[in-house]
N, C-alpha and C positions, 0 to 999 in steps of 0.2 A: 571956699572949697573948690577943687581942680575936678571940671568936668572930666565922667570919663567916658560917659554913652553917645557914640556916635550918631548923625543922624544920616537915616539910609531910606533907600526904599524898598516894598518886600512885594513879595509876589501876588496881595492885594492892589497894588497901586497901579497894576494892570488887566486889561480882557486879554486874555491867555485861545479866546477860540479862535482855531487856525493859523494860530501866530506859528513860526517857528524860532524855538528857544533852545541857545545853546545854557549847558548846567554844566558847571566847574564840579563835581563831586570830587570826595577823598574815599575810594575803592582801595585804597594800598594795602594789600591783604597778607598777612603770613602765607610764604610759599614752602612745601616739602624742599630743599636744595636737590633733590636728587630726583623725586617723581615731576617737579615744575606742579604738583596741582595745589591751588590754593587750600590754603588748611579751615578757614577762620571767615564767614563771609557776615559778619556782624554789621561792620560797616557797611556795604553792599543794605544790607537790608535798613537798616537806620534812614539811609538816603530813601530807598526806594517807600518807606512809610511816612516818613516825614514830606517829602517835597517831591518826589516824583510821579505817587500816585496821584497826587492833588494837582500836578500839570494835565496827568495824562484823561484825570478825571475833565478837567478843563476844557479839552481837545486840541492840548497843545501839539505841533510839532517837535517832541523832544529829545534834541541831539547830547546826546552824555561827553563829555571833557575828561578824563582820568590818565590820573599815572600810575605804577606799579615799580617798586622799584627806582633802582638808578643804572645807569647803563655801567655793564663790567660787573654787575653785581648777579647774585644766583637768581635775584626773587626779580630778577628783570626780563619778564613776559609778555607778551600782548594780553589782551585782554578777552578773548575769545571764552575764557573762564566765566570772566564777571559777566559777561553781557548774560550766560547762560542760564549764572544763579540769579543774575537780578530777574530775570524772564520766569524764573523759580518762585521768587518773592513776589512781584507783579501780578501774578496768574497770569500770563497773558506772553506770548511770542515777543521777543526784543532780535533786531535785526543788531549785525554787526559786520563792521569792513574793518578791515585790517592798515586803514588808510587815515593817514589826519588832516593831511592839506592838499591832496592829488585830485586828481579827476573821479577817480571812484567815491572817495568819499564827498568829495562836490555834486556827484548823480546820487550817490542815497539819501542828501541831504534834500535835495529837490525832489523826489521821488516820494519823502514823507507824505502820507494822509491824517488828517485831525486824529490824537488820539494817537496814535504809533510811537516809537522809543528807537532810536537808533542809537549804537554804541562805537564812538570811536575807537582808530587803535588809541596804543601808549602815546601819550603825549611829549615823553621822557626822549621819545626817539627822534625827536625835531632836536639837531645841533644845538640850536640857539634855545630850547627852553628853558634852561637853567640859568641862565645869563640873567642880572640883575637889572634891574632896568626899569624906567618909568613908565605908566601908562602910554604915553606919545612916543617914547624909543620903540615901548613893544608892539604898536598899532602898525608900523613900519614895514612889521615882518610878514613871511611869506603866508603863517597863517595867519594872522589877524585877516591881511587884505582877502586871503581865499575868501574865506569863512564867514566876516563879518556881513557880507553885501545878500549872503544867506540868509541870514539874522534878523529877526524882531527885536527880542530883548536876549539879554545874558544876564543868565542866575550864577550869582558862586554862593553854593552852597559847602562850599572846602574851608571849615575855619581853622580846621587841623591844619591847614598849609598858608595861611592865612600871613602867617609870619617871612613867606616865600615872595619878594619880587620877581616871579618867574610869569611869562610872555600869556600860558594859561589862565594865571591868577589875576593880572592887572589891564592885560592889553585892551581884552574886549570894550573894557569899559571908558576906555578915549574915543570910541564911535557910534559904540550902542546904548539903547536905553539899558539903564543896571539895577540891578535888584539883590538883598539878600534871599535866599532859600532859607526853608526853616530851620533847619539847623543852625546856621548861619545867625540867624535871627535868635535863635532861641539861648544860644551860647553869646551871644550879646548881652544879650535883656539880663540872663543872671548876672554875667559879669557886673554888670550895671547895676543892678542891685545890693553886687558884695562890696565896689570901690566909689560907686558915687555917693550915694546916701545912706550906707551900713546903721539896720537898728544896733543899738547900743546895748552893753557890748560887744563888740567885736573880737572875735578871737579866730589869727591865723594859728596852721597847725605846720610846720615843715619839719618833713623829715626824709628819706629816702637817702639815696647812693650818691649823690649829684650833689654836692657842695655848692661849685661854682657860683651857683644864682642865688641861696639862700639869705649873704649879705644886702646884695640889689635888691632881694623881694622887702624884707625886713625893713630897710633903710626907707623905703617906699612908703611901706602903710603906716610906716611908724612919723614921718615925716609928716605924711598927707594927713592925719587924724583920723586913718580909715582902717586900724588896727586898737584896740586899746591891750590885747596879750598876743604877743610871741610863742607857741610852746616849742620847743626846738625837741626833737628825739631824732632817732640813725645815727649816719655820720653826723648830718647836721648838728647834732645833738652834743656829739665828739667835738667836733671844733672848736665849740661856740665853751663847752667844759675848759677847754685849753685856752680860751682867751680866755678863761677865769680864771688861769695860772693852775688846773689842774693835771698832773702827768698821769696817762693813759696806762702806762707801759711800753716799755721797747716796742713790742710789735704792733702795737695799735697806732702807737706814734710816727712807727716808720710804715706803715699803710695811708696814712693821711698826708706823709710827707711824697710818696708813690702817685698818691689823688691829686697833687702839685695845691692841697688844699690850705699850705699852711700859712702863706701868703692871705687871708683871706684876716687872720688871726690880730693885726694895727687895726684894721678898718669895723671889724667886732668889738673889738675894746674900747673904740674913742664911741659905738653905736650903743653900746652898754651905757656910758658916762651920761649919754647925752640922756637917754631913757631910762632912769632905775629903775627897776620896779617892771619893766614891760615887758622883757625879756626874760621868759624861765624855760630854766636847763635844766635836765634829769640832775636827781638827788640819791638816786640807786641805778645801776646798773644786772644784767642781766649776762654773764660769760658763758664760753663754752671748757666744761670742764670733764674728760672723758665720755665725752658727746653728749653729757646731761645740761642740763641748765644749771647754775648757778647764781644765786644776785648777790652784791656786794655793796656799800654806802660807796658813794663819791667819798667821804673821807677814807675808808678802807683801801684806795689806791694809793700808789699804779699796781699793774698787774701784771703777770705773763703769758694769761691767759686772753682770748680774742674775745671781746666784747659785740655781741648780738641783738642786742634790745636794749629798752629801757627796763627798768625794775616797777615792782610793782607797786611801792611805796610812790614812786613819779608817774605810773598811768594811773592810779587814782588820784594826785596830784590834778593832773591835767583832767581825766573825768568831770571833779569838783568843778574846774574852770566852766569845761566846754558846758554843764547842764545850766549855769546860770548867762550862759548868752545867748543872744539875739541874732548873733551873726556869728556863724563859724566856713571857716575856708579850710580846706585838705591840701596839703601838696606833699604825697608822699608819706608810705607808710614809718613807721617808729623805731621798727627793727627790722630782720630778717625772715617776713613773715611768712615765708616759703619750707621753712624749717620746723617742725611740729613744735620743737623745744622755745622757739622763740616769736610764737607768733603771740603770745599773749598780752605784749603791751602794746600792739596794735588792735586788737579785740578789743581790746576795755575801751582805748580811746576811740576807736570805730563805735561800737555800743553806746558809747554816752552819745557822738556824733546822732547816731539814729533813736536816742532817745531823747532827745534834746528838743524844746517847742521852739527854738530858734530856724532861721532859714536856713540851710545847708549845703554846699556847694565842694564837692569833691573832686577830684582831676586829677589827670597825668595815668598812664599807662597803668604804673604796677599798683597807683592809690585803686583802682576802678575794678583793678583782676583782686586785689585782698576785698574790696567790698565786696564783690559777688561772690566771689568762697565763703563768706561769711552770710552770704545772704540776705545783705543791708540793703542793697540798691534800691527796692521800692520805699525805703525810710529815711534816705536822703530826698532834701527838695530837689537836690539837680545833681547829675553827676554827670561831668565832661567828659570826652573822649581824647580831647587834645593833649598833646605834651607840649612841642616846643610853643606855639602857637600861645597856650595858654600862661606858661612860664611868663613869654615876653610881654603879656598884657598885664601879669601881678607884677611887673616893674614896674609900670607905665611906660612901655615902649609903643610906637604906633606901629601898628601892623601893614602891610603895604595892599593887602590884599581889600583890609575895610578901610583903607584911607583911599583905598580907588572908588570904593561903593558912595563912601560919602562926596567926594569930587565929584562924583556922575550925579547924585542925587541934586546939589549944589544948584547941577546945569539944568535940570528939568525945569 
């Protein structure tokens, strides 16, 4: 079996009093495009309970690292917001410079007392942040050398960015002692739980908008023996039908051809051959027919109507599955579950998910906003925040962010 849990160190593995620590956070918050004020400060607060009150309880010096945005874009602001609500979250005053590698923020950093929170600007707004780069190219730059000789240890607590070789994510930890935050930590440990040693059986769920990666993820668990079912619903759900040599319909076919998803369709088929049996695909579907819902059997196609979920004959399908496993993974809900018509084959399969005595592990944006509408989240074992971040680790890609954690841990 292919290890997948890395080995790091976390913010036990050090005395935290008086030290000053810089923290990699993911504060990237929904912006109004036209008021600039942050809509959504969920994140913001996630950090500041998980891993910051627990510095600041420490008596740490703790300097914040965030981005917001990308530059050229609407939601690209400084950070004078976040500092305000984390200060909110905290109970407690959080200082903020508008400064990442200059002299101002080099004196608020020295100027810290045990127990205080200071907030950088945008990190976004260093030229070279986004520049892909290894921990030793990125040590090189203007901010590592400011910043680092500041420095105790560096926490990244960002696993949402995790999947980012950018100068924030990797640099610090070619010269300082490195730690994961809990978050960080914590979205580790489950992942480590779903792909290293999964109780049996195991059952991934993919479904949502995003095609692209659901070959890669599939091909992964099903390869590693760290899958024993597939359920494919959404688009995914659609393509994976059409390497079954089912036709959609005109318009469903030429929306997937739009998603550039059809190419994806040789490399599903030789993944079907090699797994019979692993891989199940909706048996019913759900259309939109005068804005009602409608279901129809996979044999009853093609159609010329736009297909929106699964059918309910296939989420109770997949139901049966998820209540007799041990292990189940989300990525992505089943249909279109923003539509009142068609949120129902993702309910059934969310409801089994949270009634299920198996361990449960949900993720990705719009899996995490259908659980909460639904009100599941304290009935899942875990649910992620991350998207791109988490996508790349149900590949088994190495993320560059904890492949710097563990190099750093390595050197200690």
């Amino acid at each position: 079996m292919v290890k997948f849990m890395p080995k790091f160190l976390t913010i036990d593995d050090f005395d935290m009093k008086n030290k000053t620590v810089l923290v990699r956070v993911d504060f990237n918050s929904p912006v109004d495009p036209n008021t600039k004020k942050v809509l959504d400060d969920t994140r913001i607060r996630a950090h500041a309970d998980a891993t910051i009150k627990e510095l600041v309880k420490k008596g740490a010096k703790t300097v914040i690292l965030a981005h917001q945005g990308r530059p050229g874009d609407a939601d690209f602001i400084g950070l004078d917001q976040h500092a305000e609500l984390l200060g909110k979250a905290l109970n407690m005053p959080v200082q903020y410079v508008d400064d990442v590698v200059g002299k101002q923020a080099q004196s608020a950093i020295k100027a810290l007392k045990s127990g205080e929170v200071l907030v950088l600007g945008n990190v976004r707004g260093l030229p070279y942040e986004q520049n892909k780069g290894t921990p030793e190219e990125h040590s090189k730059t203007e901010f590592v050398k400011n910043l680092a000789p500041l420095a105790d240890v560096f926490i990244n607590d960002a696993f949402a960015a995790a999947h980012r070789a950018h100068a924030s994510m990797v640099g610090f930890t070619a010269v300082l002692p490195s730690a994961a935050g809990r978050i960080m930590e914590r979205e580790l440990k489950a992942l480590g739980k779903v792909l290293e040693a999964p109780e049996k059986p195991s059952v991934f769920v993919i479904g949502g908008a995003k095609g692209d990666d659901s070959l890669d993820i599939s091909k992964y668990v099903l390869k590693n023996k760290i899958a024993d079912y597939v359920l494919t619903g959404g688009v995914i759900g659609h393509i994976f039908l059409v390497a079954k040599g089912v036709d959609l319909g005109e318009g469903n076919m030429k929306f997937l051809e739009k998603k550039e998803l059809m190419g994806l369709v040789p490399g599903i088929k030789e993944l079907m051959k090699q797994y019979p049996g692993a891989i199940i695909v909706p048996v019913d579907l759900a259309m939109e027919v005068n804005k009602k819902r409608k279901e129809v059997d996979v044999d009853g196609l093609p159609t010329e109507n736009n297909i929106f979920d699964i059918g309910t004959k296939t989420a109770n399908k997949f139901a049966d599955i998820i209540m007799k496993a041990k292990t189940i993974v989300v990525s992505g809900p089943v249909g279109v579950f923003e539509n009142p018509e068609f949120k129902k084959g993702s309910q059934i399969v969310l409801e089994a998910v949270a009634e299920s005595e198996g361990y449960s592990l949900v993720g990705g944006g719009h899996t995490v906003a259908t659980v909460e509408k639904l009100g599941l989240t304290d009935k899942m074992s875990y649910v992620s925040t991350a998207g791109g971040a988490l996508i790349e680790f149900l590949m088994g890609k190495q993320l560059p962010g904890v492949v710097a954690l563990e190099k750093s841990a390595a050197r200690t």
